[in-house]
N, CA, C and O of each residue as an XYZ file, in Angstrom:
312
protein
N     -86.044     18.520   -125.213
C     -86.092     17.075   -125.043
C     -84.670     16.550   -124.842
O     -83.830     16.749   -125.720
N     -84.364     15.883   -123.714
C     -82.931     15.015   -123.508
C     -82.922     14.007   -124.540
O     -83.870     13.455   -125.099
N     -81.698     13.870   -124.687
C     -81.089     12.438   -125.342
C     -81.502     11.592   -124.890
O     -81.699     11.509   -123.678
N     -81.827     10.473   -125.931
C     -81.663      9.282   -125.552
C     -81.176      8.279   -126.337
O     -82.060      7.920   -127.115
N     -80.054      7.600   -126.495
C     -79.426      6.231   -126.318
C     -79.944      5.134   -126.351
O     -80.647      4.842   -125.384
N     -79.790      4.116   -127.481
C     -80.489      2.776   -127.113
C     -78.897      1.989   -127.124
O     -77.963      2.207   -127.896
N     -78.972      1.066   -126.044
C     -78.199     -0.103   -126.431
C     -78.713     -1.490   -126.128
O     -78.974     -1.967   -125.024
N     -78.823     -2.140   -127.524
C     -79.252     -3.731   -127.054
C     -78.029     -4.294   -126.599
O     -77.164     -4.313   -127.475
N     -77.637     -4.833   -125.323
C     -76.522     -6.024   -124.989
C     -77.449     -7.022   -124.804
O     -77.303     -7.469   -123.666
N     -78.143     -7.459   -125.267
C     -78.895     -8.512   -125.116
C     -77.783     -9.837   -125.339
O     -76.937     -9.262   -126.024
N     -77.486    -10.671   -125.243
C     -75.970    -11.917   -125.460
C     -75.454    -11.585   -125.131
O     -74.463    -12.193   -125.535
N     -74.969    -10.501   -124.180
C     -73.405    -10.230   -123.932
C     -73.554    -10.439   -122.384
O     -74.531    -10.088   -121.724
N     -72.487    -11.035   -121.934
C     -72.202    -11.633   -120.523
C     -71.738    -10.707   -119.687
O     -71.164     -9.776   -120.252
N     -71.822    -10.635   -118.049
C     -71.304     -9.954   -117.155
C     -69.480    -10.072   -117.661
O     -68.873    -11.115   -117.905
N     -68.966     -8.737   -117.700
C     -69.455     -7.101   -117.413
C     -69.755     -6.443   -118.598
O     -69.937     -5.226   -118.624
N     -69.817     -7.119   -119.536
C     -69.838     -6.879   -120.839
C     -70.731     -5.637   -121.213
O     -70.445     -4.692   -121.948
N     -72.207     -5.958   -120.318
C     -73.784     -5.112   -119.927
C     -73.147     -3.472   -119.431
O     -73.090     -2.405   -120.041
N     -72.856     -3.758   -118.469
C     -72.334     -2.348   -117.679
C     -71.093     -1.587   -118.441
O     -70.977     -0.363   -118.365
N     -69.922     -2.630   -119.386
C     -69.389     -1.540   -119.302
C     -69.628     -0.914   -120.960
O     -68.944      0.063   -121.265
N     -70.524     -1.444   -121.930
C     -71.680     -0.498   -122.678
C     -71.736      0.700   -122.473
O     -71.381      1.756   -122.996
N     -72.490      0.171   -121.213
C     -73.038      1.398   -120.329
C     -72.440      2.882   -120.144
O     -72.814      4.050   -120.247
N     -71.030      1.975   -119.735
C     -70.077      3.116   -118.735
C     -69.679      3.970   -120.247
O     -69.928      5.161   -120.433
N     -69.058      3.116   -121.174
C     -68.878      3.727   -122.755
C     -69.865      5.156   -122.815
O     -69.663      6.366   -122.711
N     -71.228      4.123   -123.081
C     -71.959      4.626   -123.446
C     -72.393      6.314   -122.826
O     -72.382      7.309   -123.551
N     -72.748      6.322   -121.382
C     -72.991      7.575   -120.528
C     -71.469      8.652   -120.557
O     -71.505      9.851   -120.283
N     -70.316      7.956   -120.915
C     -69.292      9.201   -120.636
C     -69.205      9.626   -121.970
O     -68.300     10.460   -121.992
N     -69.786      9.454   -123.360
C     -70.127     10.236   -124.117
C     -71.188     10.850   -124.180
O     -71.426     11.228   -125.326
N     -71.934     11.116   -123.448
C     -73.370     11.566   -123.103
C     -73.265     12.776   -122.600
O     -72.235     12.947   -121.948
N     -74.218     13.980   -122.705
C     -74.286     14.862   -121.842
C     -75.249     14.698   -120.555
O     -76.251     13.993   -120.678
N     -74.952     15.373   -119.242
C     -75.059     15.032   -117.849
C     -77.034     15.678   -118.551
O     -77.382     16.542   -119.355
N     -77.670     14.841   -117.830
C     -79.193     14.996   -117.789
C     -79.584     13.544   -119.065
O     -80.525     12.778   -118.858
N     -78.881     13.449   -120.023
C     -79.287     12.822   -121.345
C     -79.553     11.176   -120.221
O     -79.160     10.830   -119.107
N     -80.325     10.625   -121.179
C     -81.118      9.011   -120.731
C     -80.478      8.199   -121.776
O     -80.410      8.364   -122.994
N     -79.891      7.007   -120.770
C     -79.741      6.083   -121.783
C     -80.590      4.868   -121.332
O     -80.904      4.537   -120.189
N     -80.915      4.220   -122.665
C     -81.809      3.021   -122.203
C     -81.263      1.490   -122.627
O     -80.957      1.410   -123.816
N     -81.156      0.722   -122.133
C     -79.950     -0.532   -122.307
C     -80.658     -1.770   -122.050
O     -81.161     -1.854   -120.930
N     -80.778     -2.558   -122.684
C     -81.502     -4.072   -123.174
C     -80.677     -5.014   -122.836
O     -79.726     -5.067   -123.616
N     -80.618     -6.194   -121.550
C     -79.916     -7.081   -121.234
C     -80.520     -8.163   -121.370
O     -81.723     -8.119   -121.628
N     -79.749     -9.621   -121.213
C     -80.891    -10.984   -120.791
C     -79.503    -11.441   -120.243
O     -79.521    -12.660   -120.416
N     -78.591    -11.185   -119.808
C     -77.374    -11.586   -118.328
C     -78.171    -11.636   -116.947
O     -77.975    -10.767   -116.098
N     -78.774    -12.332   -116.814
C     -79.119    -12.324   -115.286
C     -78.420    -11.127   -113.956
O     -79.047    -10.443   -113.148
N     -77.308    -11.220   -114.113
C     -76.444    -10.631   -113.212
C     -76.962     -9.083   -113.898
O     -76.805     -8.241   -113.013
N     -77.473     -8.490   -115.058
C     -77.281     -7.217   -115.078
C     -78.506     -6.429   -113.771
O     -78.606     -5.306   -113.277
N     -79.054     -7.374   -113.661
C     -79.827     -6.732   -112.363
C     -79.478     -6.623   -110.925
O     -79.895     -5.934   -109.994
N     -78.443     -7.669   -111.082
C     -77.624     -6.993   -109.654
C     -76.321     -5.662   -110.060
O     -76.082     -4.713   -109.313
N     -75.777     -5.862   -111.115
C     -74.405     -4.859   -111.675
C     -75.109     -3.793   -112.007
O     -74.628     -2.719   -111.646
N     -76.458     -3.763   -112.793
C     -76.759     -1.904   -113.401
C     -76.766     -1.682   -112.044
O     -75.685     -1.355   -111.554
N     -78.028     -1.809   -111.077
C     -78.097     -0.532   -110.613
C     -76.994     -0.330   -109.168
O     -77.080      0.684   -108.476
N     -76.095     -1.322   -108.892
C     -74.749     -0.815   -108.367
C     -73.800     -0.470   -109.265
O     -72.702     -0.407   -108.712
N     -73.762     -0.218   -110.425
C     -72.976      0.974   -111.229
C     -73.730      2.067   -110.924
O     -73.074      2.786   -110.169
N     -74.809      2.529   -111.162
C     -75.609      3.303   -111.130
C     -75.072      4.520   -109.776
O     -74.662      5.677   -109.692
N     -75.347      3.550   -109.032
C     -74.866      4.205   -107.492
C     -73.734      4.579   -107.377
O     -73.451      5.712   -106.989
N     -72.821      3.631   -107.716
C     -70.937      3.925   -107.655
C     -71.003      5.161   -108.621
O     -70.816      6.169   -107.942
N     -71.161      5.416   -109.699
C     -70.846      6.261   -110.594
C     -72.131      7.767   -110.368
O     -72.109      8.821   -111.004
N     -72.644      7.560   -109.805
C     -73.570      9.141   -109.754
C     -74.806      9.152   -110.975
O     -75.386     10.127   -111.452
N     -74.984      7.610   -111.301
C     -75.986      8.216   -112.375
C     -77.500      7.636   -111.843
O     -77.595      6.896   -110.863
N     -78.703      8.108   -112.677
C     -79.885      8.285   -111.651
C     -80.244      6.878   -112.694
O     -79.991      6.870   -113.898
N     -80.929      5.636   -111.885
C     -81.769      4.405   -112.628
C     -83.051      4.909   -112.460
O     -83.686      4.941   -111.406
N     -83.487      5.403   -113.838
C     -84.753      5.490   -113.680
C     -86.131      4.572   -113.594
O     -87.312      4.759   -113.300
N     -85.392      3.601   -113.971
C     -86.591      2.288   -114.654
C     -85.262      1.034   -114.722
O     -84.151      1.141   -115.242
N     -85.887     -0.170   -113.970
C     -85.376     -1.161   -114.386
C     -86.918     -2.328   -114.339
O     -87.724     -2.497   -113.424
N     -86.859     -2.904   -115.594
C     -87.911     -3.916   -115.614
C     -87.515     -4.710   -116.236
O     -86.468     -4.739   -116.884
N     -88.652     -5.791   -116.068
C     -88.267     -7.518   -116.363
C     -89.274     -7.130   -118.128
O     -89.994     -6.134   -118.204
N     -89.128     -7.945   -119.130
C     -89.619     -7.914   -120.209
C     -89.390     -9.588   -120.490
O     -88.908    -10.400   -119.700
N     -89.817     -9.796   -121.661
C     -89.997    -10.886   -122.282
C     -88.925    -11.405   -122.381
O     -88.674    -12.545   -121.990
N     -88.058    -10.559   -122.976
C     -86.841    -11.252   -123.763
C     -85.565    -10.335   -122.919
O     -84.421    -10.132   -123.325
N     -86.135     -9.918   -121.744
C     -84.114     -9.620   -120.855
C     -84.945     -8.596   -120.024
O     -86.091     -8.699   -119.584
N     -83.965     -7.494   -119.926
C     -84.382     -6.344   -118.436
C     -84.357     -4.764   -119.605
O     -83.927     -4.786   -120.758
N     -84.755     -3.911   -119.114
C     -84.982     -2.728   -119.836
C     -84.678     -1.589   -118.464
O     -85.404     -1.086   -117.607
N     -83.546     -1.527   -118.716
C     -82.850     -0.286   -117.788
C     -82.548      1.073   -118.729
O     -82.029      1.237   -119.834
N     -83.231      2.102   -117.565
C     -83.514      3.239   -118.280
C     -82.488      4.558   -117.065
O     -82.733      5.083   -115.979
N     -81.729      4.589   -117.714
C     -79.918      5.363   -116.733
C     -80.675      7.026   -117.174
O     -81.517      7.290   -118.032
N     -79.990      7.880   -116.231
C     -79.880      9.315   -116.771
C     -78.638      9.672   -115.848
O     -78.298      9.548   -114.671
N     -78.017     10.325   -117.367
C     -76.425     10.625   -116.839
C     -76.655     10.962   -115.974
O     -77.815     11.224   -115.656
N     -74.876     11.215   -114.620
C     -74.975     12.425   -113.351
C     -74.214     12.779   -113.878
O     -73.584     12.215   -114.772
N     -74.021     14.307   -113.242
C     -73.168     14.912   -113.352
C     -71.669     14.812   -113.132
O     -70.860     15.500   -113.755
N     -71.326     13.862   -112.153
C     -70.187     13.897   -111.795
C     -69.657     13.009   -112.560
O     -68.430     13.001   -112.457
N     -70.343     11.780   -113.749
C     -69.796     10.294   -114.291
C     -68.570     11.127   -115.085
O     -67.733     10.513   -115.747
């Protein structure tokens, strides 16, 4: 079973969301999932162009009640 990572940024403002993120995945091993809780509007345009810039796979991005539920799996190259 891969890792997985929760981070709520739920209140925290652009870039605040992504760079969690970036924290978050370069302590990670390459395959491990992280899953990250926003309500920044903008994190739905910034995750998944980090995603792309950096080599990591978006597996899931959805709308929820209370923000977005983005579901990352390291790449290899982050």
């Amino acid at each position: 079973m891969s890792e997985i990572v929760e981070i709520d940024a739920r209140g925290l403002r652009c870039p605040l969301p992504v760079l969690r993120a970036q924290k978050a995945l370069r302590a990670m091993a390459p395959g491990a999932v992280l899953r990250l809780r926003a309500d920044d509007p903008m994190a739905q345009i910034d995750m998944p162009h980090f995603c792309r810039e950096a080599g990591h796979d978006l597996l899931e991005a959805r709308e929820e009640a209370d923000g977005h539920l983005f579901e990352i799996r390291r790449g290899v190259r982050a």
